[in-house]
C-alpha positions in Angstrom: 97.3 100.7 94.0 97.5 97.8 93.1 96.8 97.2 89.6 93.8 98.7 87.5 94.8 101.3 85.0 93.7 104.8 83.3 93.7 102.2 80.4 93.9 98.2 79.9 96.9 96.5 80.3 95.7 94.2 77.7 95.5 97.3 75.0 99.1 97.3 73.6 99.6 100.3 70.8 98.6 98.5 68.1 100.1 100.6 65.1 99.5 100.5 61.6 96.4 98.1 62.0 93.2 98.9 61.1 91.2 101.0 63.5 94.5 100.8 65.6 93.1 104.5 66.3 89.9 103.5 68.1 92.0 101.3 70.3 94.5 104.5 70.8 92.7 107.5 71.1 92.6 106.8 75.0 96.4 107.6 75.7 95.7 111.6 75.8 99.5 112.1 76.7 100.1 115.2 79.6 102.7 117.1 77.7 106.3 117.4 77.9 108.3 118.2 80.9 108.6 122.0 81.3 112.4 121.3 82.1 114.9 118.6 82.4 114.9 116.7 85.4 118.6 117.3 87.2 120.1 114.5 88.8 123.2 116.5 89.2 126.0 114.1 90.6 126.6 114.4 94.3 123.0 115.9 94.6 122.1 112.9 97.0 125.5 113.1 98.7 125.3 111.7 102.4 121.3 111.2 102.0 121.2 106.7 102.9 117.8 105.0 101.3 116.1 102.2 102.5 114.4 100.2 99.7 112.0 98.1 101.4 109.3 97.3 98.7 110.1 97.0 94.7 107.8 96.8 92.2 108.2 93.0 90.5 110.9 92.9 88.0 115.0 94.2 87.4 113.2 97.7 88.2 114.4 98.0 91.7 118.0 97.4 91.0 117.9 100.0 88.2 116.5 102.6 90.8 119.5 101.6 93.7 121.9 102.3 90.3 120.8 105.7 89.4 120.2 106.7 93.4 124.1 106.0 93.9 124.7 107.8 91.0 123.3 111.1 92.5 125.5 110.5 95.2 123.3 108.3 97.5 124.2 104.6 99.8 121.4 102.5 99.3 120.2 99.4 101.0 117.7 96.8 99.7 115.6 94.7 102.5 115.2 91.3 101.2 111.9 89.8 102.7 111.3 86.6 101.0 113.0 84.8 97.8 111.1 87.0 95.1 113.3 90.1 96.8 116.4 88.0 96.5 115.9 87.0 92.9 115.2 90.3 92.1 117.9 92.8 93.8 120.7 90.1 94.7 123.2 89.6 97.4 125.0 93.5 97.4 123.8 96.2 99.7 121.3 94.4 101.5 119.9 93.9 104.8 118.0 90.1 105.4 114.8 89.6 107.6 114.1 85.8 108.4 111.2 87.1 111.7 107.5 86.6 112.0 105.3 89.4 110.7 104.6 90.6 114.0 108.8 91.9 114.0 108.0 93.7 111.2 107.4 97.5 112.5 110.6 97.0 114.7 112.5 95.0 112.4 112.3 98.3 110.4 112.4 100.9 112.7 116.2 99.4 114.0 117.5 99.1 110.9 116.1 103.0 110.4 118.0 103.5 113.3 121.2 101.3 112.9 121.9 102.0 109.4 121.1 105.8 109.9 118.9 105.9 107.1 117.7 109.1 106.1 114.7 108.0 103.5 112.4 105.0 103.0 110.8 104.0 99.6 107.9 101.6 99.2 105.8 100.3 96.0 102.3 101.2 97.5 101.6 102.0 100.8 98.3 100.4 102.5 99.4 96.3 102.0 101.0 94.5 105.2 104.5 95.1 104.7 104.5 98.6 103.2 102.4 99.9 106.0 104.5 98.9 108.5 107.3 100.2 106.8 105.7 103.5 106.5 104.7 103.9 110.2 108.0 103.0 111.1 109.4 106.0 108.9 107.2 108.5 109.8 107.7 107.4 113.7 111.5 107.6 113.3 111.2 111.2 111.3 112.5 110.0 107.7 111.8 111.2 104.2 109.0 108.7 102.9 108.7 108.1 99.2 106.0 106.1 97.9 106.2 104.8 94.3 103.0 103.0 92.7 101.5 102.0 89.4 100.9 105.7 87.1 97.8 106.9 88.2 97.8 107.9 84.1 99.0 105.0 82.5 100.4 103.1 80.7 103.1 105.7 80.2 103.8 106.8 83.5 104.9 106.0 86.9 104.2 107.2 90.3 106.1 108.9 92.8 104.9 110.6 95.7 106.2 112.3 99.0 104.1 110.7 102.0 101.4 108.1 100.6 99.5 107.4 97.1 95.8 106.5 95.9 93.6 107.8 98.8 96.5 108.4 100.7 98.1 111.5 98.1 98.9 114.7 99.6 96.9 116.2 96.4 93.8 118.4 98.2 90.4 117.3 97.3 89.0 120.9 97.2 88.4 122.2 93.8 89.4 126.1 94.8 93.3 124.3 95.5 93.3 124.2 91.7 92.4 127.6 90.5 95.8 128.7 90.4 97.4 125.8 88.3 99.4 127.3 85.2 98.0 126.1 82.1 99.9 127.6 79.2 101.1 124.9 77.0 104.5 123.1 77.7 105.0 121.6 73.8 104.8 118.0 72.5 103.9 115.0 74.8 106.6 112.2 75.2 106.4 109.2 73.2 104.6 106.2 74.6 106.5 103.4 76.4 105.7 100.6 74.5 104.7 97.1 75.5 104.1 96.2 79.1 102.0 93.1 79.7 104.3 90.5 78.1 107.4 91.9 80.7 105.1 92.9 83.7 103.5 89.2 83.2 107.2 87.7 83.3 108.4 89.9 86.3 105.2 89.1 88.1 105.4 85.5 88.0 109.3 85.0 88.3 109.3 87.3 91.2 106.3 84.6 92.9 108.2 81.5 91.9 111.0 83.5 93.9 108.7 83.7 96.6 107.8 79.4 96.7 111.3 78.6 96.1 112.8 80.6 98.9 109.8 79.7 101.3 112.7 77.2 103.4 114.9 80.2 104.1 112.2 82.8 104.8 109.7 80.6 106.4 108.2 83.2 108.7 107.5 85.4 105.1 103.7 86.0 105.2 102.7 86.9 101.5 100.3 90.3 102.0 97.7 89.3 99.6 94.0 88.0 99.7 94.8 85.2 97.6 97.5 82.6 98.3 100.5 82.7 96.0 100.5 79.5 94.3 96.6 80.5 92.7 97.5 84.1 91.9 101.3 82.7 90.6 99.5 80.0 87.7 96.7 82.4 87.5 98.6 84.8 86.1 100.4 82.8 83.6 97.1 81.4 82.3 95.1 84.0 82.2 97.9 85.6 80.2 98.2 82.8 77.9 94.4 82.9 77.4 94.7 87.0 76.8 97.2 85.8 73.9 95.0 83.3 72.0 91.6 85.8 72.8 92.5 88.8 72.4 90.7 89.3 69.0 87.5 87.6 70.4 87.7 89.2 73.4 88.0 93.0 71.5 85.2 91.7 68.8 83.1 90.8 71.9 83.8 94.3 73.3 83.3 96.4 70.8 79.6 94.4 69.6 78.4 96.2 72.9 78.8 99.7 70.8 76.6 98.3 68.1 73.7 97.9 70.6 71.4 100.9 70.2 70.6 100.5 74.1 72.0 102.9 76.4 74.4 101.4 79.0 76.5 101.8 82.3 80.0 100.5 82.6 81.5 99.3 86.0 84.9 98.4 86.3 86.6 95.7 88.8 89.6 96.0 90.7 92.1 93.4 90.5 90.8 91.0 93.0 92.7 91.7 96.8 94.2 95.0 95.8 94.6 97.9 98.1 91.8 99.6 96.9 89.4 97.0 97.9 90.7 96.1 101.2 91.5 99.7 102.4 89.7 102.3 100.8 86.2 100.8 100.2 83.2 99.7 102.3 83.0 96.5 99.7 85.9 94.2 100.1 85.4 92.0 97.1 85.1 92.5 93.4 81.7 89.8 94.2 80.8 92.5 97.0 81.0 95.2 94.3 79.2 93.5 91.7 76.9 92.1 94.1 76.1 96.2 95.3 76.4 97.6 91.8 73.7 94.9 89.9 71.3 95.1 93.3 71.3 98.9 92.9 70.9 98.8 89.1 67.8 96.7 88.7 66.2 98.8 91.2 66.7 102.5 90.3 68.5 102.1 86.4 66.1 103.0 83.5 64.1 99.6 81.8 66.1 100.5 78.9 69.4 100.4 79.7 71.9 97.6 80.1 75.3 97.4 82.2 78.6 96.3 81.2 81.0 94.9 83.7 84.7 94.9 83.0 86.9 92.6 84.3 90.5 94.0 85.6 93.6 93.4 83.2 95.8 92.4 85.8 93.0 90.1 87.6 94.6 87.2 88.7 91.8 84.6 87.8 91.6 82.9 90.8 87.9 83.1 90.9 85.6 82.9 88.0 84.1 86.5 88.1 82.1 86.0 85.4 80.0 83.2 86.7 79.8 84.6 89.8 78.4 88.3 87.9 75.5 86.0 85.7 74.4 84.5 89.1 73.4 88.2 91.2 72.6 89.3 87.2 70.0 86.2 87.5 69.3 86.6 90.7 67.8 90.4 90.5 65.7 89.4 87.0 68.4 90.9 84.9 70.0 87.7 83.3 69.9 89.9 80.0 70.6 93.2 80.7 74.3 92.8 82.3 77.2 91.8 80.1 80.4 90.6 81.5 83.3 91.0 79.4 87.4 90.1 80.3 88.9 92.9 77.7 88.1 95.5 74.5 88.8 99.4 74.1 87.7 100.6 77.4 88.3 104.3 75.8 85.4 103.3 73.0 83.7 101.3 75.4 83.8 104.8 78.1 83.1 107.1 75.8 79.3 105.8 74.5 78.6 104.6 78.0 76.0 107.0 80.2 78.8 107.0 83.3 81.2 104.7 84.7 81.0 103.1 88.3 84.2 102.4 89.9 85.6 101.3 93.5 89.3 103.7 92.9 90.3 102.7 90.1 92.5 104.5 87.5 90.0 103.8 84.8 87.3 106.0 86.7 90.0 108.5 86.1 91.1 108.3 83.0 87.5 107.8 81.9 86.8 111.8 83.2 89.4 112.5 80.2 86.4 111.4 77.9 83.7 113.6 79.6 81.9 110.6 81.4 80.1 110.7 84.6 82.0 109.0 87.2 80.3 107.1 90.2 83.2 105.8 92.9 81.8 103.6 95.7 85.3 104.3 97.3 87.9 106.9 98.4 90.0 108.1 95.7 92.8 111.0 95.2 90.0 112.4 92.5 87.0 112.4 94.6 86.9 116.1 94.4 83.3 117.6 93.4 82.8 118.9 89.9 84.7 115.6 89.2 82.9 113.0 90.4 79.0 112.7 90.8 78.7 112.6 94.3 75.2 111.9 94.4 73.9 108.3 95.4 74.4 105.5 93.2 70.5 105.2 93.0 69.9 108.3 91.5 73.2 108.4 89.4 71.4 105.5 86.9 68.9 108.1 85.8 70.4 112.0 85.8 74.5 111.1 86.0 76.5 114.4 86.2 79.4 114.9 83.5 83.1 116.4 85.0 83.7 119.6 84.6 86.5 119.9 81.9 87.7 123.1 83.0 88.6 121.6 86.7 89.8 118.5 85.1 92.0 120.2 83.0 93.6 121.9 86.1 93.8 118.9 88.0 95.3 116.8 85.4 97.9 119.2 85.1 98.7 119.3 89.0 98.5 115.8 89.2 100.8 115.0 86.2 103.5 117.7 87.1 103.6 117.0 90.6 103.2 112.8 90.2 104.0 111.4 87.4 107.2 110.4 85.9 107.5 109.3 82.3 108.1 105.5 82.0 107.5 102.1 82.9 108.4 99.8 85.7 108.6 96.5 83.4 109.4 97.3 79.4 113.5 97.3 79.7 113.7 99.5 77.3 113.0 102.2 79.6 114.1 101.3 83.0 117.0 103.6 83.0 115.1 106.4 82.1 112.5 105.4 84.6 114.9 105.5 87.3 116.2 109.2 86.3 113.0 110.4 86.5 112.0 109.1 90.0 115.7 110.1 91.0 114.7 114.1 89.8 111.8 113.8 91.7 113.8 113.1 95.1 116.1 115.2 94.6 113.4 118.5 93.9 110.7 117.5 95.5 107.5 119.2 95.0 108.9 120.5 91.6 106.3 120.8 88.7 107.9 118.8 85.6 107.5 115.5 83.8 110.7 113.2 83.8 
């Protein structure tokens, strides 16, 4: 998935500061595992994993550590200088070929190496989906890990494909028989993650520059180029740091307004979830469809809130380019633009909540708004999500049904998510365990 979250990135816990509460009350932790995870030692024994794609970070070597621990030969491919930097020289396996050698490049090294499962951090970008047709052609276990689909205190792990690509059903009867008798005290959350996923994010691009001599042929998968989203990173980050009070003030004045309003949220700009499982491309394209739509068919009395993504790279000034279409349609003052704030507070007083796929739609069903997606989405299931057109969604939206989302948060936390992080250190290890359980009893119903 790229990068958009059940909550902001830029929401840290905040504890023991006033109203740290209002910031909080989003985090609606699944509960504890109904039973250990088992990475009983030789459990992997003669099982050979090919790690193609790592999340950004010391993550990925953690992962290989606890995989040969359960008894399993790894290998790491090593793509570009960001993969070097990251893994190292050990267990490795180099590629220095054009793009278009990517599939086979793959699919003989599946072959040579006799490699009995492939893992990959999303599925749908360049490399990954090469790297998953290659594995399913060749008849190997496919593990997909991505960004927790409810974070920020979970990871996810799936057999097969994530996002609009999960093996989850989208029928609302698949869920009737989903055990809901308590399982005890949710984990604790993970901590702080922006400061170590901004770091791992832009040490694993410098990686990328520095090593451009030896892997020249290394075509970065993304709809921006590197060096933009590398500095943009940094600075929007710094900017986050100095703004963040601003930025939460600015937020939550929006509450104070007696005016009803809608909240749409943007993807980070390039992500999966634009290019592959959307009709509009572009965060511009979304805003563009979402304000057009808006001045048409909303009520006169209500206003719309667009929130930037967390993780946006700030390569292009979104919120210029939202006051020009607001301007454009007559609506100069009823659409806000705004980089950060509570999105829990900002959810919960909205009237519903339009979304491309992103993991803010879903964690905004948690707080019984209305959900619009203008994209394909593991949670596009109906009783979940209004599935009526966006022009009549302004003026009659349809709340989630709490007793389907109950179910299917259940499923979907049992079945996908692992506790942890991919970035604070503090719980890599831990991380890795989890992920490792998963592999080794797959389709077993228990937080790790």
């Amino acid at each position: 998935m790229a990068e958009g979250a059940g909550v902001d990135y830029d929401r840290e816990p905040q504890m023991g500061r006033p109203g740290a509460d209002r910031l909080r009350d989003h985090a609606d932790l699944p509960p504890a595992r109904t039973r250990p995870p088992r990475n009983r030692q030789g459990a992997l024994a003669g099982r050979r994993f090919l790690l193609v794609t790592l999340p950004a970070g010391p993550f990925g070597r953690v992962l290989g550590r606890a995989l040969r621990q359960a008894g399993a030969q790894t290998l790491r491919v090593i793509a570009n200088g960001g993969d070097l930097l990251d893994w190292g020289l050990e267990r490795t396996v180099f590629t220095f070929g054009r793009f278009e050698a990517w599939p086979t490049f793959i699919s003989e090294t599946i072959a040579k190496r006799r490699i009995t499962d492939v893992v990959v951090f999303g599925d749908v970008t360049a490399y990954c989906a090469g790297a998953v047709g290659a594995a399913r052609a060749a008849g190997v276990r496919l593990w997909v890990m991505e960004n927790g689909y409810r974070r920020p205190n979970w990871v996810t792990l799936e057999a097969d494909g994530v996002n609009a690509n999960s093996g989850l059903p989208r029928q609302a009867r698949a869920y009737d028989d989903v055990d809901m008798r308590p399982l005890g005290e949710g984990p604790p959350p993970v901590g702080a993650i922006t400061p170590y996923h901004a770091f791992n994010v832009f040490d694993y691009f410098a990686g990328v520059i520095l090593g451009w001599p030896i892997f020249r042929h290394y075509r970065y998968p993304y709809a921006h180029r590197i060096w933009p989203q590398a500095f943009g990173h940094a600075r929007r980050y710094a900017v986050w740091l100095f703004r963040r009070g601003a930025r939460e003030r600015e937020a939550l004045a929006l509450l104070d307004d007696p005016r009803p309003f809608f909240l749409a949220c943007l993807q980070r700009e390039g992500d999966s979830q634009l290019l592959c499982h959307s009709k509009v491309k572009t965060n511009s394209a979304f805003m563009a469809e979402v304000i057009r739509s808006f001045a048409s068919h909303a009520p006169a009395d209500a206003f719309l809130v667009i929130k930037n993504h967390p993780l946006d790279p700030g390569v292009e000034n979104l919120a210029q380019i939202c006051r020009t279409i607001a301007w454009s349609h007559g609506l100069g003052g009823r659409v806000r633009f705004v980089e950060g704030g509570p999105f829990a507070a900002l959810a919960r007083a909205s009237r519903g909540i339009v979304a491309v796929n992103s993991t803010a739609a879903l964690a905004a069903l948690d707080f019984a708004a209305p959900v619009k997606l203008l994209g394909s989405a593991l949670f596009d299931i109906p009783g979940l999500i209004d599935p009526q057109p966006l022009e009549t969604f302004w003026s009659d939206p349809a709340a989630p049904d709490q007793e389907l989302l109950g179910r299917f948060r259940r499923r979907l936390s049992l079945r996908t998510q692992v506790w942890g992080s991919y970035h604070n250190p503090k719980v890599l290890d831990r991380t890795a365990r989890g992920i490792v359980a998963r592999i080794i009893e797959p389709g077993a119903e228990f937080l790790a």
